[in-house]
RODO-2510 file (C-alpha; in nm, 4 decimals, decimal comma):
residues 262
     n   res          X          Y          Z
     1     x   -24,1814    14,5647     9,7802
     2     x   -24,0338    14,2533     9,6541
     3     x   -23,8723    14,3099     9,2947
     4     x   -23,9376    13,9431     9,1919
     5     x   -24,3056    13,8238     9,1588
     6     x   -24,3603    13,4973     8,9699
     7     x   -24,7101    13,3308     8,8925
     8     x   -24,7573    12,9755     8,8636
     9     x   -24,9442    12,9212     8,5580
    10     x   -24,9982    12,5467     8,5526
    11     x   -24,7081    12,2804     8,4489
    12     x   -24,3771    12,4272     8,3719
    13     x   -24,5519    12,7611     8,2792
    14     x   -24,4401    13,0639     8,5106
    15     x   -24,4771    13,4466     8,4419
    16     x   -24,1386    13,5774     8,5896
    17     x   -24,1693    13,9666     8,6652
    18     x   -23,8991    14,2142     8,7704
    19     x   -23,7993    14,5452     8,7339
    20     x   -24,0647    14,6089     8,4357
    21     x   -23,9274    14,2918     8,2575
    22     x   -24,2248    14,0125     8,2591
    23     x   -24,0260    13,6629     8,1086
    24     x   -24,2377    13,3697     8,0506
    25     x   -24,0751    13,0405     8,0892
    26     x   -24,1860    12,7155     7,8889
    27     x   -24,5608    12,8267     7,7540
    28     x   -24,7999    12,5374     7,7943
    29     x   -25,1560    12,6958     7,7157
    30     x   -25,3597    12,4244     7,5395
    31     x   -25,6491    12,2895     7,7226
    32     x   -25,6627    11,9653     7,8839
    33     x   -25,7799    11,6651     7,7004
    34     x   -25,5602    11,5514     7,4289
    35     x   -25,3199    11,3115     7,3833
    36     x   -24,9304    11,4250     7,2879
    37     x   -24,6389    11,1915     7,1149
    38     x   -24,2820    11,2606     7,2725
    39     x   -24,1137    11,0156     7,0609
    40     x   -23,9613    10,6432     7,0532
    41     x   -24,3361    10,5308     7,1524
    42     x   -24,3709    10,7463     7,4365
    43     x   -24,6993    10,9673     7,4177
    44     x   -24,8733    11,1073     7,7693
    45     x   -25,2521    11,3039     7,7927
    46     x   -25,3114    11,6533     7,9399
    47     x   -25,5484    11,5976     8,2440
    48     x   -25,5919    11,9758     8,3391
    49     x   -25,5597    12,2982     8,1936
    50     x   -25,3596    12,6504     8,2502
    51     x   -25,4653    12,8596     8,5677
    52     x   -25,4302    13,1498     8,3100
    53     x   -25,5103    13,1969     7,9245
    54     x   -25,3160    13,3754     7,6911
    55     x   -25,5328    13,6616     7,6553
    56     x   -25,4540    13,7243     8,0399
    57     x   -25,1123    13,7739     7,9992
    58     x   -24,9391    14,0803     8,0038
    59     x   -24,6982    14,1621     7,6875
    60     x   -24,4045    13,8821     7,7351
    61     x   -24,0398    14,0577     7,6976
    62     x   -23,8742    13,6803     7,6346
    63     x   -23,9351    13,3475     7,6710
    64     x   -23,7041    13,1193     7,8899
    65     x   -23,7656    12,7971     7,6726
    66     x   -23,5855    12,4482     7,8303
    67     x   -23,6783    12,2784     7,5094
    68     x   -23,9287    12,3228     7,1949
    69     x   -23,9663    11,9296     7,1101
    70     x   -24,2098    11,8097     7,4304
    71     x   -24,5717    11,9294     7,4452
    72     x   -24,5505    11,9393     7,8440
    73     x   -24,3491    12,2379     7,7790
    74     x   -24,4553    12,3987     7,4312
    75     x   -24,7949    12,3121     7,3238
    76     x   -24,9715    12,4868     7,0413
    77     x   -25,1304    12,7651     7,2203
    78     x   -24,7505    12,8130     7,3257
    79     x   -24,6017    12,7816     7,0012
    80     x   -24,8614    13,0652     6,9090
    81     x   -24,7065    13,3054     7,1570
    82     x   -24,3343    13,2760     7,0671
    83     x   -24,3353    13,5379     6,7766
    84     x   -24,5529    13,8175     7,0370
    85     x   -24,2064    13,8295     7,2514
    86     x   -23,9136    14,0043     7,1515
    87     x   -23,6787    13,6550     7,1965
    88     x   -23,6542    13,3439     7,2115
    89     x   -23,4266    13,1374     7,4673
    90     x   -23,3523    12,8374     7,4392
    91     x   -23,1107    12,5124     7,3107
    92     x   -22,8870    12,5445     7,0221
    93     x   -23,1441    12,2674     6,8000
    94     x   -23,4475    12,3868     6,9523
    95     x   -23,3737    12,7630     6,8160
    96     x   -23,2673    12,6045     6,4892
    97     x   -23,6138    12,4777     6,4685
    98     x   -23,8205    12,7056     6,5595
    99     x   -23,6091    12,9929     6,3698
   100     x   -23,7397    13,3652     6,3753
   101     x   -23,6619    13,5398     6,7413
   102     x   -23,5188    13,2208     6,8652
   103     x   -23,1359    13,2043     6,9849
   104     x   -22,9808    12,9213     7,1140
   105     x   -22,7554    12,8908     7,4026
   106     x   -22,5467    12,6567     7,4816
   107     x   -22,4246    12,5317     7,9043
   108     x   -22,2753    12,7975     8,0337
   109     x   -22,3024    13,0469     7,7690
   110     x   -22,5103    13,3865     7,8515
   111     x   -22,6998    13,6252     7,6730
   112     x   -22,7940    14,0124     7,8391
   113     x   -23,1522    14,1868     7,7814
   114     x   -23,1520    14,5210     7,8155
   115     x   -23,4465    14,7712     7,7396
   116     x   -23,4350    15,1395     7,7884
   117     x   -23,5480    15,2170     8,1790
   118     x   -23,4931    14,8955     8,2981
   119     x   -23,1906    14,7033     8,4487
   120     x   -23,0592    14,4497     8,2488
   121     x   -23,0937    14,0946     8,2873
   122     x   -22,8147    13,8601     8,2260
   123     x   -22,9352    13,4929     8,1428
   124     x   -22,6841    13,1626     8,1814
   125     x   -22,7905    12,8566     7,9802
   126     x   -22,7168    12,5885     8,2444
   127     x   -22,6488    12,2091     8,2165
   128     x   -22,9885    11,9654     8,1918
   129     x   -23,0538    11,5666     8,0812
   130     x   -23,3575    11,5297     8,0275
   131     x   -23,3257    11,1602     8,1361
   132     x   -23,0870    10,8833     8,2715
   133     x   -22,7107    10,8599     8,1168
   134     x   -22,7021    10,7787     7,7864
   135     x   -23,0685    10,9291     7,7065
   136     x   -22,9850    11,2588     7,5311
   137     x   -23,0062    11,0892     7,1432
   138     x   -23,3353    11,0004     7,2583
   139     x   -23,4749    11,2633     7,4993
   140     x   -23,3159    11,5794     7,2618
   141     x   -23,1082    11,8934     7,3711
   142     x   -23,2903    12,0671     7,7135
   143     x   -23,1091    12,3627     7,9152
   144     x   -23,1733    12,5560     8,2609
   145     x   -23,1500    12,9052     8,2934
   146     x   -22,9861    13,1442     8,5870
   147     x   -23,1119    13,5277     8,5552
   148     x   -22,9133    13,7756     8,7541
   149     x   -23,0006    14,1658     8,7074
   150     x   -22,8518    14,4966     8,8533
   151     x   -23,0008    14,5284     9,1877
   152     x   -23,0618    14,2110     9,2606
   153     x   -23,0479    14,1794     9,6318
   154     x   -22,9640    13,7805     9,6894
   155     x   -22,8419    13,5697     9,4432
   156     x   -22,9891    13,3819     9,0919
   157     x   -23,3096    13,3092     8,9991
   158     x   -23,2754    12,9813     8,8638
   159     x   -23,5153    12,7242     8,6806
   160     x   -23,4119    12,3905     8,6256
   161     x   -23,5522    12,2579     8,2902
   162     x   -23,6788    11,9254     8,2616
   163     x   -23,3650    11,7345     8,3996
   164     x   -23,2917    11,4662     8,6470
   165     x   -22,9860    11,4832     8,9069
   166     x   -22,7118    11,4589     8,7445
   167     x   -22,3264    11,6143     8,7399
   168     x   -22,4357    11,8958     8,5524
   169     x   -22,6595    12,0115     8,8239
   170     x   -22,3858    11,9959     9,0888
   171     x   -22,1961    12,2320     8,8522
   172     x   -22,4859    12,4934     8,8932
   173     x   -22,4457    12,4100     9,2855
   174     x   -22,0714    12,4893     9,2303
   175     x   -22,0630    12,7808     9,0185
   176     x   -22,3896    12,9702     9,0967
   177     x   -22,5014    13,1176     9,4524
   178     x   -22,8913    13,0440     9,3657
   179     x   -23,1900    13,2583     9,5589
   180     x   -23,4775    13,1388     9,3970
   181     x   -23,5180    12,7832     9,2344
   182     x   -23,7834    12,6808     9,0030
   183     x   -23,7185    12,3233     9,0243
   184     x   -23,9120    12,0836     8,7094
   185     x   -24,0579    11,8013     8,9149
   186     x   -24,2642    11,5450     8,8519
   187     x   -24,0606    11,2463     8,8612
   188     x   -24,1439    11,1713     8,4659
   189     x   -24,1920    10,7929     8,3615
   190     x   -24,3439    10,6330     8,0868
   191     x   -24,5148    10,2574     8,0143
   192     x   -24,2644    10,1624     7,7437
   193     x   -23,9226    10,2474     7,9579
   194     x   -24,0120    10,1188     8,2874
   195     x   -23,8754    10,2682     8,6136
   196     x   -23,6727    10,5108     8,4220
   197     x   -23,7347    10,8450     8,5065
   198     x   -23,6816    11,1939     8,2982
   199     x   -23,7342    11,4763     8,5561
   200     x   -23,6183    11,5035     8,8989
   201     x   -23,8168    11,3342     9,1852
   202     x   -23,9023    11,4711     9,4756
   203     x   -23,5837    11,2376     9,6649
   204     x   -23,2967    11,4261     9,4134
   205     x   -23,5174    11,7716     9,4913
   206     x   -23,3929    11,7864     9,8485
   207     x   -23,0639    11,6285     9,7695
   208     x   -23,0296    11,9150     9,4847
   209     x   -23,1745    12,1541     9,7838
   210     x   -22,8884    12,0099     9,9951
   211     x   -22,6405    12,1333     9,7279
   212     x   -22,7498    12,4652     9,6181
   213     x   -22,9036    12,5926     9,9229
   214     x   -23,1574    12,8221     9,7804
   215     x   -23,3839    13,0759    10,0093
   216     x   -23,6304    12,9519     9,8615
   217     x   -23,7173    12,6460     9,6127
   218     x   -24,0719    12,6481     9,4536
   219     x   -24,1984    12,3409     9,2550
   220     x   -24,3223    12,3321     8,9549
   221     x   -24,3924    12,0673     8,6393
   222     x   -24,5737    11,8254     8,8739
   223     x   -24,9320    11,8402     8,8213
   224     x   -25,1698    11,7947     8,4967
   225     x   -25,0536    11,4951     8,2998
   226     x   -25,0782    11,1164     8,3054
   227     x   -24,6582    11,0773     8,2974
   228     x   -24,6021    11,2717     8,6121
   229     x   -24,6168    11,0090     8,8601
   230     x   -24,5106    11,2005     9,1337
   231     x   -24,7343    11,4872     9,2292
   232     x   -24,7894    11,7458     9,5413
   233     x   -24,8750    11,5229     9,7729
   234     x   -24,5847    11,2658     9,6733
   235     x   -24,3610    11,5499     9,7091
   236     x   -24,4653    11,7022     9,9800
   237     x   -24,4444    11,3675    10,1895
   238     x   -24,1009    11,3851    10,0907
   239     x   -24,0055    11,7342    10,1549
   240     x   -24,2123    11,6435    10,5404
   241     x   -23,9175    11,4136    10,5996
   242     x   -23,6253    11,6327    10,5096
   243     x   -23,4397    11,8130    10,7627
   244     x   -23,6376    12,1587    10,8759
   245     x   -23,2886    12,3605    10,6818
   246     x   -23,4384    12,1889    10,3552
   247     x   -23,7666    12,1569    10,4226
   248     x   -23,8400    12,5082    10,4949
   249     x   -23,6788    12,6345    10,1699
   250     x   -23,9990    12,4760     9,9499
   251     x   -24,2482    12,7200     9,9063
   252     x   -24,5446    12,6209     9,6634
   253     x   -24,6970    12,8975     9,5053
   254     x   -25,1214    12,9119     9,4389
   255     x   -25,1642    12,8202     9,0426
   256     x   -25,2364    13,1909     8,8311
   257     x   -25,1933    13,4366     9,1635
   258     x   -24,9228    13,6403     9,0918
   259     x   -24,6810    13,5830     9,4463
   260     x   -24,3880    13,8475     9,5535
   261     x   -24,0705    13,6230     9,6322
   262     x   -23,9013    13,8051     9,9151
***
């Protein structure tokens, strides 16, 4: 049996289980519909819903949060889970906000949860910009996360955050051995800025692949709103052209079936 199972819930939104621990990572749970402001005139609308509701959830342990300030990756029906789980991980301003069980971490710093009959999980904040250079004033404080855990028979579980390709993410290439990616996709663009893009596109998801040369690479934070202009079949067409080494590392996993990661 595999002792990582992860379940695509829609978006960013993944249910991460292992050895008894279940993590949730970025909790988008509203339906689809309305409209949400990201700031500095940028504002996008949900066009589909989560595969799973709150209600189907087992308990959450922790919540792997890449940043509280976006409602692509903590809507209200998110927000209303945050205080069921024991903690709260996320960015250094974000955990300042939402106060309570939230702690902040900042790159590179780590954090160890450990429960009584289960092994413990260490978690890395890693680097993210949520946009081009210059963009964090605007865009806000976003982080990554690498889980390792006694036992662990390959190397991290990783997620991304909402972050394009940048020197920071060649640091995780250099510093981390990565098994599992959850890579935040999309290729993010709004009206107001242009070309400009604030998540990774499909192109810097097989360069990244190129770097970190994960088993496997799963996509996620590409499908259900308007300012996601690049979705599966965009990336796919992409990932088609890599070289079979890359290309057979993506693995896209069936929205709300919980999938054992091998």
């Amino acid at each position: 049996m595999s002792d990582l199972r992860i379940t695509h819930i829609g978006g960013p939104t993944t249910l991460i289980e292992t050895g008894g621990w279940r993590l949730l990572t970025d909790p988008t749970f509203d339906p689809p519909g309305r409209r949400y402001a990201f700031g500095w005139g940028t504002s996008s609308h949900k066009r589909t819903g989560p595969a799973l509701a709150p209600a189907d959830l087992p308990p959450i342990d922790a919540v792997l949060l890449s940043h509280d300030h976006h409602g692509d990756n903590l809507d209200t029906a998110g927000r209303a889970l945050l205080g069921t789980a024991d903690v709260v991980l996320t960015t250094p301003a974000g955990a300042r906000r939402l106060g309570g069980n939230a702690r902040g971490l900042t790159p590179w710093a780590a954090t160890r949860l450990h429960a009584p009959g289960r092994p413990a999980i260490d978690v890395t904040a890693t680097p993210a910009r949520h946009g081009p250079p210059l963009s964090r004033p605007l865009t806000g404080q976003v982080t990554g996360f690498a889980l390792t855990w006694e036992g662990q028979r390959h190397g991290a579980l990783w997620i991304s955050g909402d972050t394009v390709l940048y020197d920071g993410l060649r640091q995780v290439a250099e510093r981390l051995t990565v098994d599992t990616a959850l890579l935040h996709l999309g290729g993010v663009r709004f009206p107001i800025t242009g070309p400009v893009r604030y998540t990774m596109t499909a192109a810097q998801a097989v360069d990244l692949c190129r770097l970190l040369r994960p088993r496997t690479a799963i996509p996620v934070h590409y499908e259900g709103w308007h300012h996601f202009h690049e979705g599966r079949d965009a990336i796919e067409r992409r990932i088609a052209a890599a070289p079979a080494d890359i290309r057979n590392r993506f693995r896209w996993l069936p929205a709300g079936t919980a999938t054992d990661i091998e």
